[in-house]
Backbone bond lengths (Angstrom), bond angles and torsions (degrees), N, CA, C in turn:
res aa  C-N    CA-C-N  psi(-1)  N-CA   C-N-CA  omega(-1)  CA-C   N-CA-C  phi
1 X - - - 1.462 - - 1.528 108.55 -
2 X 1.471 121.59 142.05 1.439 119.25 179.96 1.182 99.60 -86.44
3 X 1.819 100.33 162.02 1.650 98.22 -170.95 1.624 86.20 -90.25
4 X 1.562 101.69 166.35 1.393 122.55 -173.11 1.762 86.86 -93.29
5 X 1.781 75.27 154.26 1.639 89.34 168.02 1.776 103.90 -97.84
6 X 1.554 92.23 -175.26 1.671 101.48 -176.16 1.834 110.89 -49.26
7 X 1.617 84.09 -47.07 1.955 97.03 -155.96 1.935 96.94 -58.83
8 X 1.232 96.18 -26.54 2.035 105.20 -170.85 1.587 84.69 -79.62
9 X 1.071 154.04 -62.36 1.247 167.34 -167.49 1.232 90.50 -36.52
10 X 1.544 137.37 -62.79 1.525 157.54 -98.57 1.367 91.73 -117.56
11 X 1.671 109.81 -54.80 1.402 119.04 -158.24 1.920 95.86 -93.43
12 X 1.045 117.92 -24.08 1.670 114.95 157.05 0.975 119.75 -53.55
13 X 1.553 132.94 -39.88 1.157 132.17 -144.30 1.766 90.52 -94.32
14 X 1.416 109.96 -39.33 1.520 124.93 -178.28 1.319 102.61 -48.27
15 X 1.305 120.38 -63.29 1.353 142.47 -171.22 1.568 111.90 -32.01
16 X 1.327 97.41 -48.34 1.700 118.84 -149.36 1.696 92.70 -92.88
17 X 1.122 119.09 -43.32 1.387 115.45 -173.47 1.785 100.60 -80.60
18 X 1.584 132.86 -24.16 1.247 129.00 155.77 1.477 113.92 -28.66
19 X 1.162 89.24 -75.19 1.864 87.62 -175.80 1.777 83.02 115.68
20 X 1.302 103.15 174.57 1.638 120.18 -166.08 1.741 94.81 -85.24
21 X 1.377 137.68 102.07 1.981 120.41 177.27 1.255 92.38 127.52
22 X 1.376 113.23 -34.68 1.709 97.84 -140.42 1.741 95.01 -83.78
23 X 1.113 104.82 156.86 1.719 125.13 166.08 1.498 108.12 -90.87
24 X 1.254 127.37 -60.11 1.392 123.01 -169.70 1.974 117.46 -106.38
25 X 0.901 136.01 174.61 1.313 132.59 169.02 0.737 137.50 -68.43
26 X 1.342 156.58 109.96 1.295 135.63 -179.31 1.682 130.27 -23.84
27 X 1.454 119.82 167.37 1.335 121.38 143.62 1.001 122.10 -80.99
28 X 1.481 104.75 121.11 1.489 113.71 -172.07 1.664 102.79 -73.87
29 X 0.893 109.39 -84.30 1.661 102.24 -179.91 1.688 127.04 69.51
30 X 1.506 86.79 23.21 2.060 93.84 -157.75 0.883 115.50 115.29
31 X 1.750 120.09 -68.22 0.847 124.94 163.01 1.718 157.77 -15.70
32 X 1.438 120.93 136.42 1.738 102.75 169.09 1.278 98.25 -102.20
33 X 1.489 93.41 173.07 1.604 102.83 165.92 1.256 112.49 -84.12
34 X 1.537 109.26 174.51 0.998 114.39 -172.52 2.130 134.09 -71.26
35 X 1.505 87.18 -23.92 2.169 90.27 166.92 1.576 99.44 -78.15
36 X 1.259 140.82 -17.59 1.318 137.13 -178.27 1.667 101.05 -90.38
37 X 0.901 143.25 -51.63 1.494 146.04 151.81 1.504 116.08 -19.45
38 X 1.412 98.45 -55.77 1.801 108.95 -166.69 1.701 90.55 -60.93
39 X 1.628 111.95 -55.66 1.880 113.44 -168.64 1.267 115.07 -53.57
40 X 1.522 117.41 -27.01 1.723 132.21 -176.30 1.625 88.47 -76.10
41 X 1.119 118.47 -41.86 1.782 114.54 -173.43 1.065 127.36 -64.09
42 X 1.402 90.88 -37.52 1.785 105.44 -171.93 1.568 97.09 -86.91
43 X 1.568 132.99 -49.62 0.832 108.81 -176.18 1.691 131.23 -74.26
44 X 1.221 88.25 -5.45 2.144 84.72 175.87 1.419 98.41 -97.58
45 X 1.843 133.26 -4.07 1.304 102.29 151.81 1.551 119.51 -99.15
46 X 1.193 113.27 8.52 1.346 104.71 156.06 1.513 143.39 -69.93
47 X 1.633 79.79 -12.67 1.774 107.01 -166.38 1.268 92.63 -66.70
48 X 1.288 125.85 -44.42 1.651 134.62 -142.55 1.779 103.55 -109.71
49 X 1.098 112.66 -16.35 1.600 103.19 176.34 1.674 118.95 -67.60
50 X 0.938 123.03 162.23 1.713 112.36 -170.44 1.731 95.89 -144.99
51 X 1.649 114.06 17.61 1.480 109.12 171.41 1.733 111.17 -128.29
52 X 0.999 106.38 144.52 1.596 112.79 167.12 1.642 122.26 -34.40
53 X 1.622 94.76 -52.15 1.907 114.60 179.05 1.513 100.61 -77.48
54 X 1.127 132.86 -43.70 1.205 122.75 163.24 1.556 125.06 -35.36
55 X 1.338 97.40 -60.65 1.096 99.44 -178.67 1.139 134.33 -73.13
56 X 1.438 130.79 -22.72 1.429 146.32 171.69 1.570 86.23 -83.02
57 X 1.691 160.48 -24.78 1.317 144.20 178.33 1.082 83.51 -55.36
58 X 1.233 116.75 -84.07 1.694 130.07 -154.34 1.653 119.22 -33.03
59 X 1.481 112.35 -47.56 1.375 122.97 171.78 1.717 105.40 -54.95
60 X 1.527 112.54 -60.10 1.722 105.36 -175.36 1.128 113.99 -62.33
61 X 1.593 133.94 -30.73 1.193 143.41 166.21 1.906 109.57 -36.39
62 X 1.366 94.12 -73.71 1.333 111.81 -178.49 1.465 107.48 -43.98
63 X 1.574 119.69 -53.84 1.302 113.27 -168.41 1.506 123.50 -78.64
64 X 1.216 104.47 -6.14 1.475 113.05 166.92 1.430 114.43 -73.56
65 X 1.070 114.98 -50.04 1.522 119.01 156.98 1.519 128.98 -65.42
66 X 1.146 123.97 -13.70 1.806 117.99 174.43 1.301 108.26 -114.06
67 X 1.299 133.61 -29.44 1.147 120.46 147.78 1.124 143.43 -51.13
68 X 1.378 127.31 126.80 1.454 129.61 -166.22 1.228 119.76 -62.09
69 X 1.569 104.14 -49.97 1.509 117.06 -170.49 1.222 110.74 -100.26
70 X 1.350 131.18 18.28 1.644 134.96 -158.04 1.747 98.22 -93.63
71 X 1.296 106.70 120.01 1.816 117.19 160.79 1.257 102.33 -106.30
72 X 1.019 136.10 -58.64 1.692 122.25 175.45 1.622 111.41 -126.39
73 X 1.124 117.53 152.32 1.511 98.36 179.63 2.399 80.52 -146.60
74 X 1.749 104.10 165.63 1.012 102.77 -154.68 1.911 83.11 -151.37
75 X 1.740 109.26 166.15 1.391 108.98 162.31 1.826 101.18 -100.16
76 X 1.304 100.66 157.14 1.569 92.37 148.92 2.180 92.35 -126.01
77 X 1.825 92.20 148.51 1.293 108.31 162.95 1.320 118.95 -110.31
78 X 1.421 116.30 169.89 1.277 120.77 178.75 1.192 101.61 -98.64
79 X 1.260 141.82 161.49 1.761 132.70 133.73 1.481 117.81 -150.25
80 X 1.211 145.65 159.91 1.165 138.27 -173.80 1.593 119.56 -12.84
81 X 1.449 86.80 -49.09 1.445 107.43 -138.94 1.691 110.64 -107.82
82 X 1.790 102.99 12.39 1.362 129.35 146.82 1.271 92.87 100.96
83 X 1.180 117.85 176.24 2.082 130.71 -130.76 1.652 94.68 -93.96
84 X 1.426 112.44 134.90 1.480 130.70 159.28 1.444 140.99 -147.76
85 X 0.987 143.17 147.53 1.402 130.64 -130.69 1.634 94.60 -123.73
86 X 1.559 102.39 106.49 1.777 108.68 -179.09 1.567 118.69 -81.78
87 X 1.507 112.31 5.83 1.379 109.17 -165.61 1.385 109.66 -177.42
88 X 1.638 116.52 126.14 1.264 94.85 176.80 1.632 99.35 -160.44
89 X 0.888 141.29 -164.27 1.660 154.39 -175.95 1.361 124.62 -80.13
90 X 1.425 98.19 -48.16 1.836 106.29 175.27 1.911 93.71 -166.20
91 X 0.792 85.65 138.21 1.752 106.21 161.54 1.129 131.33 2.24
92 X 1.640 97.27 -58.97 1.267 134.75 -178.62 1.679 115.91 -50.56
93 X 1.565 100.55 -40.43 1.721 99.64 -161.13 2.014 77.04 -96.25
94 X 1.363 151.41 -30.52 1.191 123.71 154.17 1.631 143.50 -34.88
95 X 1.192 103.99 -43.41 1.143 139.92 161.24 1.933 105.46 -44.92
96 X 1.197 116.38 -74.84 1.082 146.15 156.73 1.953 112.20 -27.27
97 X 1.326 103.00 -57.35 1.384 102.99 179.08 1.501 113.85 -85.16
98 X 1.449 122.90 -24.60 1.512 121.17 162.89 1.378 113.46 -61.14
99 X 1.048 112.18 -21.94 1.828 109.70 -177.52 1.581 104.87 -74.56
100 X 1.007 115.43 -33.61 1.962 117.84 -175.73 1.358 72.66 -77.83
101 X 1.339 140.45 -91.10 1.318 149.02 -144.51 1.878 95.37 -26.25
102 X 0.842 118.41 -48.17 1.881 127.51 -139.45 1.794 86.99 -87.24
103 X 1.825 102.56 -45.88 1.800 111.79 -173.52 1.186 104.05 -92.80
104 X 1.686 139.49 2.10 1.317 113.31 -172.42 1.459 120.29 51.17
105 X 1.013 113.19 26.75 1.616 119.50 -177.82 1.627 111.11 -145.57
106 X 1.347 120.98 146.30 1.328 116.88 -173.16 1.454 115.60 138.00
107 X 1.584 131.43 151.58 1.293 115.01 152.16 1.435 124.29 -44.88
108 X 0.999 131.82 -73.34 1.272 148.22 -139.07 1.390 92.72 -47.97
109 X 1.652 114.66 -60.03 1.412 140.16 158.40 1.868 111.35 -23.18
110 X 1.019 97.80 -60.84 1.697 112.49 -165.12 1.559 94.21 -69.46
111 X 1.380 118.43 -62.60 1.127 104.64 -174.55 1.559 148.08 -45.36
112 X 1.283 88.64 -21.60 1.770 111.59 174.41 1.605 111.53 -68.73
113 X 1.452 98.81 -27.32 1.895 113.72 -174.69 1.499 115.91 -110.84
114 X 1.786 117.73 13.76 1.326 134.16 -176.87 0.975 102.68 -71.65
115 X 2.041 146.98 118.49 1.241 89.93 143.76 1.732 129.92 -95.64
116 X 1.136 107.07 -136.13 1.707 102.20 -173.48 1.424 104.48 80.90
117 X 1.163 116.59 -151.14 1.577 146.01 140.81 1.231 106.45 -3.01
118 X 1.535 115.37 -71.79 1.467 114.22 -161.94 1.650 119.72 101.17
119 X 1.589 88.77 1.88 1.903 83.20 -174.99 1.491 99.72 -92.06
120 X 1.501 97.55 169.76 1.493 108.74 -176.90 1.736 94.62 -164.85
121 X 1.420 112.05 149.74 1.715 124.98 -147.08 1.369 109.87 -149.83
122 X 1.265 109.86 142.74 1.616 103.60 168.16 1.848 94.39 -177.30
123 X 1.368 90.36 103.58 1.606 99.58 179.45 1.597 115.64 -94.36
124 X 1.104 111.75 22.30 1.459 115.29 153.63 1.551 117.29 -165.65
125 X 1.268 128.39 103.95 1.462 117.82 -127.18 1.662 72.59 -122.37
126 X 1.238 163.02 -48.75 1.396 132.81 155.82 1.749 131.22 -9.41
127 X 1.545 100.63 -58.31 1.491 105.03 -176.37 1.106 114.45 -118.80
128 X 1.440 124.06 12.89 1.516 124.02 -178.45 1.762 99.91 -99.50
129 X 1.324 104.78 166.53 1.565 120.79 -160.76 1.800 130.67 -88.80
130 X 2.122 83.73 -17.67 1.605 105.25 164.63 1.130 126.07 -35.92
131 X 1.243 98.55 -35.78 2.039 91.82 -161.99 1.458 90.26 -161.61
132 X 1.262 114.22 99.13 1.327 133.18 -174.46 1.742 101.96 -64.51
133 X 1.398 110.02 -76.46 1.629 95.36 157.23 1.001 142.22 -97.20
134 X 1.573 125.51 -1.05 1.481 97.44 162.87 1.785 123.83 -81.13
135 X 1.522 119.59 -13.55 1.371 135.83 162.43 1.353 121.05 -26.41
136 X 1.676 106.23 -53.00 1.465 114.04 -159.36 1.878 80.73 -87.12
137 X 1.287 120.00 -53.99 1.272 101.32 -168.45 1.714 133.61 -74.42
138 X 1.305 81.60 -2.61 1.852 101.87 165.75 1.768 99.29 -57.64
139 X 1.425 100.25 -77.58 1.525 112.02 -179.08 1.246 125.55 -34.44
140 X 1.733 120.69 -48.74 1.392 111.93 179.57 1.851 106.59 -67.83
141 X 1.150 113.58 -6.62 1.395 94.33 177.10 1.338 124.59 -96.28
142 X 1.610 90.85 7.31 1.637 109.50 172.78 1.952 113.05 103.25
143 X 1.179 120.89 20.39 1.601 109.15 169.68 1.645 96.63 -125.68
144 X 1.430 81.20 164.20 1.333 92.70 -177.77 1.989 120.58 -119.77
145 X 0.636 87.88 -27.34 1.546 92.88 166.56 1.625 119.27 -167.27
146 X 1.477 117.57 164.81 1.527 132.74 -158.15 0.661 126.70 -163.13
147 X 1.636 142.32 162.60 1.116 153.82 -158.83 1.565 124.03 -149.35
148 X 1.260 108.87 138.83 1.515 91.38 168.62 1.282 118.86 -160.75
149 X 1.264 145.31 151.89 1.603 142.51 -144.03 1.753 88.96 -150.24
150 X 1.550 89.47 125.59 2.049 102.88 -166.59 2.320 78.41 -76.23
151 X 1.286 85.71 167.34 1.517 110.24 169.02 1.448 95.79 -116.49
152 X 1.928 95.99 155.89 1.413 117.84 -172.08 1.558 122.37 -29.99
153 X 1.556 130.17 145.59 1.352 103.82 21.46 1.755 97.83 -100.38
154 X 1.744 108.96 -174.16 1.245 101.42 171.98 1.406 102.77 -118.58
155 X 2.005 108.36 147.10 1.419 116.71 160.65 1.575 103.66 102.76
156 X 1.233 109.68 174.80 1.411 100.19 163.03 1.674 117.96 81.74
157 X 0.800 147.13 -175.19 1.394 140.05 175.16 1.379 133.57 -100.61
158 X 1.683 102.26 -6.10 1.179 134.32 -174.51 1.624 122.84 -75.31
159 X 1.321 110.13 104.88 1.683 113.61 -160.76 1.938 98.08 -57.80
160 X 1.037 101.48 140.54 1.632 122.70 -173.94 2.191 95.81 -62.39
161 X 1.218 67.27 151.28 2.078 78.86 171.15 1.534 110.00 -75.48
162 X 1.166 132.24 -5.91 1.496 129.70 -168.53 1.633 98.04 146.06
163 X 1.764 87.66 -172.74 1.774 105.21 -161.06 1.519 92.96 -144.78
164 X 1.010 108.45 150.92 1.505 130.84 163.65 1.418 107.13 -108.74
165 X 1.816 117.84 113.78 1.255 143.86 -139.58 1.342 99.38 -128.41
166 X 1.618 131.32 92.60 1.359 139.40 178.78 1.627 101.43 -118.49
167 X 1.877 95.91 109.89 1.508 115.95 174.13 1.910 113.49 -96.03
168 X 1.528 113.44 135.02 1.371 116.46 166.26 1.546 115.34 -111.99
169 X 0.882 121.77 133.42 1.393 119.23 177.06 1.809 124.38 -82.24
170 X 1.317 98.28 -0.02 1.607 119.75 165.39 1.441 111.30 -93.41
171 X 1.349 107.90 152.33 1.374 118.81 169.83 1.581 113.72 -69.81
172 X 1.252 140.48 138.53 1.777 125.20 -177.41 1.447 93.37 44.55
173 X 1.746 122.54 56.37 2.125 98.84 149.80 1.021 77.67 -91.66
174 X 1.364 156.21 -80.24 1.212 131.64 -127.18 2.005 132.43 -72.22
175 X 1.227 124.04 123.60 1.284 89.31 -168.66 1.764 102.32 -127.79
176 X 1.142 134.36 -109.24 1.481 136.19 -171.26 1.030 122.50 -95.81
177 X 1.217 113.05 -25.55 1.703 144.33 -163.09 1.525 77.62 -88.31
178 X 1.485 123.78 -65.92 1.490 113.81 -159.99 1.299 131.05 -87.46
179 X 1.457 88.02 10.01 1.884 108.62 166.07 1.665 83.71 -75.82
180 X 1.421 106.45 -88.63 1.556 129.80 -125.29 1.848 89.99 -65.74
181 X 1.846 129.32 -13.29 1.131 112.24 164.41 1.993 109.30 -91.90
182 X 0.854 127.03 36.55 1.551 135.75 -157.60 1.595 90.07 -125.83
183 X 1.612 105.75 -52.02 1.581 122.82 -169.71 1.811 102.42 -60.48
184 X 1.237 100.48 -46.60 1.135 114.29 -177.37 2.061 122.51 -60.02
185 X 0.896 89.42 -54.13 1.557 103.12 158.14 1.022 136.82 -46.73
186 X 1.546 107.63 -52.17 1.803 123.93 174.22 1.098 94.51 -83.73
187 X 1.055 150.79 6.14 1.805 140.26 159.63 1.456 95.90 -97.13
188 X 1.384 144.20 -23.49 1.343 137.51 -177.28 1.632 114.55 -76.85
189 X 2.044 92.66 -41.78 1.304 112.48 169.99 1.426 113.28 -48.03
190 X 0.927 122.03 -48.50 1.836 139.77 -146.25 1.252 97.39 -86.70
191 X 1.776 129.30 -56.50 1.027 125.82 171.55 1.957 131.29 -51.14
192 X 1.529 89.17 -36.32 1.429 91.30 -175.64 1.579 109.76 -73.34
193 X 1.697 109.63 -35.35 1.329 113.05 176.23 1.145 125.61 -54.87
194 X 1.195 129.01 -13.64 1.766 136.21 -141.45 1.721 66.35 -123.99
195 X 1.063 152.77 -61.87 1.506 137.67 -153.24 1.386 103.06 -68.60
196 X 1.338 107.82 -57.69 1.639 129.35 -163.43 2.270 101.65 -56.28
197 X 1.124 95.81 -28.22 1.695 126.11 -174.33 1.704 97.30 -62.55
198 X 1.726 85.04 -71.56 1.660 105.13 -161.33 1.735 94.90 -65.62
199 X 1.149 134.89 -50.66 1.567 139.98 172.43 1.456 95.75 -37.35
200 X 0.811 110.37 -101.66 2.299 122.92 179.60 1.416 110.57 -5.68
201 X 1.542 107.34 -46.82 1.409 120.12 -178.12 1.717 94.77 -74.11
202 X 1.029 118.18 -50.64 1.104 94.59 -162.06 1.847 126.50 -78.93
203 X 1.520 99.09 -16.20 1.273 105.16 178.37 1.221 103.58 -78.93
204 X 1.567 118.76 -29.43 2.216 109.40 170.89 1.048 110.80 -55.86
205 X 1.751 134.25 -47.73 1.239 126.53 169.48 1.390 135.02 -61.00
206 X 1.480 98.35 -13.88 1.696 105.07 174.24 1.515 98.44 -100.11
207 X 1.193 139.85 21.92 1.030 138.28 -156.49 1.833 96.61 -137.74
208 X 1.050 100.31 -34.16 1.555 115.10 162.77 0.973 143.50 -47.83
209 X 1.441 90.44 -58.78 1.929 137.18 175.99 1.496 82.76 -44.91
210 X 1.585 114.29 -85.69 1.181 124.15 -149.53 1.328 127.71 -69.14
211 X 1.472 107.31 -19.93 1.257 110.91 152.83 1.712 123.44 -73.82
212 X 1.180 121.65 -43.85 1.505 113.77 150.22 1.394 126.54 -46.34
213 X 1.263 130.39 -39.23 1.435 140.31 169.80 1.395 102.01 -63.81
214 X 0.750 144.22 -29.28 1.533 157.74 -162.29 1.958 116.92 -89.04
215 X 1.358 91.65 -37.47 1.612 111.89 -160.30 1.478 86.28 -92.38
216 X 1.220 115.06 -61.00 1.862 123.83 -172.13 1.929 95.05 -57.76
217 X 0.850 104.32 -28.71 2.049 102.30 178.16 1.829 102.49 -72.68
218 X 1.678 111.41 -54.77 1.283 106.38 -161.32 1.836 96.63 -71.04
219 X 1.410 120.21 -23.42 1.604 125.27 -178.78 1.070 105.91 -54.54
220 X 1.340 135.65 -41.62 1.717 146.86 -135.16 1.283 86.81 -118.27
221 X 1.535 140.50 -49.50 1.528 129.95 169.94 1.731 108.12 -57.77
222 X 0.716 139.73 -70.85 1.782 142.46 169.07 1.458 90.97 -46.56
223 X 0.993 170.69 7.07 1.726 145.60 160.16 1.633 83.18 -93.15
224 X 1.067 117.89 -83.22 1.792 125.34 162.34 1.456 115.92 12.68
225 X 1.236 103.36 -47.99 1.816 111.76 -142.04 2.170 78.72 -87.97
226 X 1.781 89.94 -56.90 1.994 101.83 -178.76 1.538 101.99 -37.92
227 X 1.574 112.06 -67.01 1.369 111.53 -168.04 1.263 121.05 -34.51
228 X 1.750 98.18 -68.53 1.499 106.19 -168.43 1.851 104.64 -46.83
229 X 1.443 125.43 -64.00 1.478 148.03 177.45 1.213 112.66 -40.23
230 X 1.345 132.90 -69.24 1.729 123.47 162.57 1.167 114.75 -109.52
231 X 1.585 129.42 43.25 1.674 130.04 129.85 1.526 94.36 70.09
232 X 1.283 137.51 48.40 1.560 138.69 158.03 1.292 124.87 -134.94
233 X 1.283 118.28 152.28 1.271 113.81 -149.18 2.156 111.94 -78.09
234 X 1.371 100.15 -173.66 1.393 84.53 -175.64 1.528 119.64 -75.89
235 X 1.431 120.06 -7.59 1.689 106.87 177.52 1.382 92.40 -71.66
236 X 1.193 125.90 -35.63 1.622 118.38 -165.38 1.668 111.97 -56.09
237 X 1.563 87.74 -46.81 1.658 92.56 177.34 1.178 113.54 -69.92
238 X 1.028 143.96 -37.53 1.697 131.79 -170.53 1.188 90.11 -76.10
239 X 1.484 146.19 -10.24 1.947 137.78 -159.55 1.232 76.76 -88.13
240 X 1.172 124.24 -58.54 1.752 129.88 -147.24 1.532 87.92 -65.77
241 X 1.280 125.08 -65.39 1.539 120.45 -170.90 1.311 116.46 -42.50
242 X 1.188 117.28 -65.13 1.677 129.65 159.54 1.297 120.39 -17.78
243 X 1.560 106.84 -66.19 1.498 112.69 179.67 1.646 120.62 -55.70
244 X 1.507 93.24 -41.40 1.932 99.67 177.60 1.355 101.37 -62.14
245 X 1.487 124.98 -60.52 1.531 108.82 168.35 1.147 134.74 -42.37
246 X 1.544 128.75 -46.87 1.568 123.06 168.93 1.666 122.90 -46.16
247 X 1.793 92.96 -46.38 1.358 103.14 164.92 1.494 128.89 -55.71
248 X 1.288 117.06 -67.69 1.512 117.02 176.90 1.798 109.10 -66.13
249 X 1.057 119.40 -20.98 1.918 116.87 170.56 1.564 86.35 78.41
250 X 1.735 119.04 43.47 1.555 111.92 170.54 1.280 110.11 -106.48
251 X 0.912 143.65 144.81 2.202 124.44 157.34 0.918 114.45 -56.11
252 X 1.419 107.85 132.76 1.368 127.08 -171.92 1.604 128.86 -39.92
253 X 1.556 99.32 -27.98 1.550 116.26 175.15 1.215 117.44 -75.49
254 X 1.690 113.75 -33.95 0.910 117.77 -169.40 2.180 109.07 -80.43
255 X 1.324 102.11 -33.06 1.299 95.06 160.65 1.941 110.85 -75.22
256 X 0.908 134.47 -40.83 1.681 103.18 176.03 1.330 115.32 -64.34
257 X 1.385 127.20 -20.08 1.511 122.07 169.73 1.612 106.00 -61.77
258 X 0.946 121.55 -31.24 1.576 109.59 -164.93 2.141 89.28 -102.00
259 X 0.853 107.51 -9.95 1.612 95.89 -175.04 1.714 103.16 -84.95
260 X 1.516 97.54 -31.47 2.161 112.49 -179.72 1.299 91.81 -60.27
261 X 1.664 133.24 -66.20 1.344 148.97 -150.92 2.018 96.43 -68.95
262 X 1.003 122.41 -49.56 1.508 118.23 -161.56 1.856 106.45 -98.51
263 X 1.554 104.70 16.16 1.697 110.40 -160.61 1.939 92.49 -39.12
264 X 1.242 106.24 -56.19 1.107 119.63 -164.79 1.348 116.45 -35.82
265 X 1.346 119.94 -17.37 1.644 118.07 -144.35 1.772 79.35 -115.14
266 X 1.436 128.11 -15.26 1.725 112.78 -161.10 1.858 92.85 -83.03
């Protein structure tokens, strides 16, 4: 990307404090405007969500509102078992993302396999050359052009985790403004995901722990219970435990839990 000069600097900065409609600037007064407000919004409720769907709501939420030209906007995900859309605005932009899904063709699609950026465009998706079929069938369902920016990671050869999927139902609604606030989003998206990700992971593994910590306690109470009861040592007891498990086809934990619970009855 070339670096911007001051005057591009100048007229960004204008842009951003506009707000998405507006003609003149706000009153400052302390105050931000209102597209700088929405990013302060979105990002302190991103801070606080602790789910994946949460967190991708909040992003389509947001972009329906800061985008200028946005009528529906949608995620696409990746997963093994190939791309589906957990969240979106109205129907319509689902609808919309099963059709790339079905043709392998489409932003939403492309964007996951962009590299760079990750954006991908087509401001008149009837007669433009992007997407030979999914274009025409975008249109009969009534939009006219879209956008979409893949989510992390970036570069590299490595297909992206998903796209942030902003549909207009005009021919040219979307224009620069609704790239570069789109860009902005899917970097908010990306960030919160990669936390919300790394958190999940980490509470399954602490969640693990303690269930392993847990299982090796109820194991060591049932060897205990054998020892003391038929007077053999502990390899004997874990054989005996073992064996009842192979036998009954239970986990092993799950037979010393019921041998701790019924001591009474041996």
């Amino acid at each position: 990307m070339d670096v911007a000069t001051e005057q591009e600097w100048s007229e960004d900065r204008l842009h951003f404090a506009l707000g998405p409609g507006s003609d003149h600037p706000a009153e400052l007064n302390g105050a931000i405007g209102p597209l700088a407000y929405e990013f302060v919004h979105l990002a302190e409720m991103l801070a606080v969500e602790s789910t994946v769907r949460g967190v991708l709501q909040r992003v389509v939420d947001a972009a329906r509102i800061a985008v200028p030209g946005a009528d529906v906007v949608s995620v696409t995900l990746r997963t093994p078992g190939g791309f589906h859309t957990p969240v979106e605005t109205d129907a319509l932009a689902t609808r919309l993302d099963e059709v790339q899904y079905e043709l392998d063709e489409g932003p939403c699609v492309e964007a996951t396999r962009t590299a760079g950026l990750g954006m991908t465009f087509s401001a008149d998706l009837g007669a433009g050359r992007e997407y030979p079929r999914f274009g025409p069938a975008a249109a009969r369902l009534g939009v006219g052009s879209v956008l979409a920016v893949g989510l992390f990671p970036h570069g590299g050869d490595t297909p992206r985790m998903g796209a942030l999927n902003v549909y207009s139902r005009k021919v040219d609604g979307l224009d620069e403004l609704d790239r570069d606030i789109a860009f902005v989003l899917s970097a908010h998206a990306s960030t919160a995901l990669s936390a919300t990700m790394a958190s999940t992971a980490a509470d399954l593994e602490s969640a693990q722990l303690r269930q392993a910590l847990s299982s090796r306690d109820v194991i060591g109470q049932a060897k205990g219970i054998l020892m003391e009861r038929r007077k053999i040592s502990a390899g004997e007891a874990f054989d005996t435990l073992r064996a009842a498990s192979q036998a009954l086809n239970i986990k092993l934990s799950k037979v010393a839990q019921t041998l701790v619970e019924r001591r009474a009855d041996i």
